[in-house]
C-alpha angles and dihedrals in degrees: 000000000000090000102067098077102040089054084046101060087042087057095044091047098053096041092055089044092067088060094057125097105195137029089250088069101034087051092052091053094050093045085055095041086043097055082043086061090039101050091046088053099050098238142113105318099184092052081047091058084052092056099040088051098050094052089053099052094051104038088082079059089043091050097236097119105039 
């Protein structure tokens, strides 16, 4: 099944957010989680690192990672 890893990166992604202090490092973790996602569903993974980094950087603004 093509959707476990790619929960489990999501999982894995939100539960190490909640340990970093500043954007920089929670940019660094969603750019990771976010080339993860990229690479299991055989997509860009580069363009998957940008998301994933700038989601990271903004869900300490969204209030998701506070």
């Amino acid at each position: 099944m093509r959707k476990s890893p790619i929960l489990l990166a999501i999982f894995v992604a939100s539960a190490l957010s909640g340990c970093m202090a500043t954007d920089s490092e929670r940019a660094l973790g969603g750019a990771a989680a976010g080339a993860l996602v990229a690479d299991a569903t055989d997509t860009n993974v580069l363009a998957g690192a940008a998301i994933g980094a700038l989601a990271g950087t903004y869900c300490d603004d969204a209030g998701i990672c506070n």
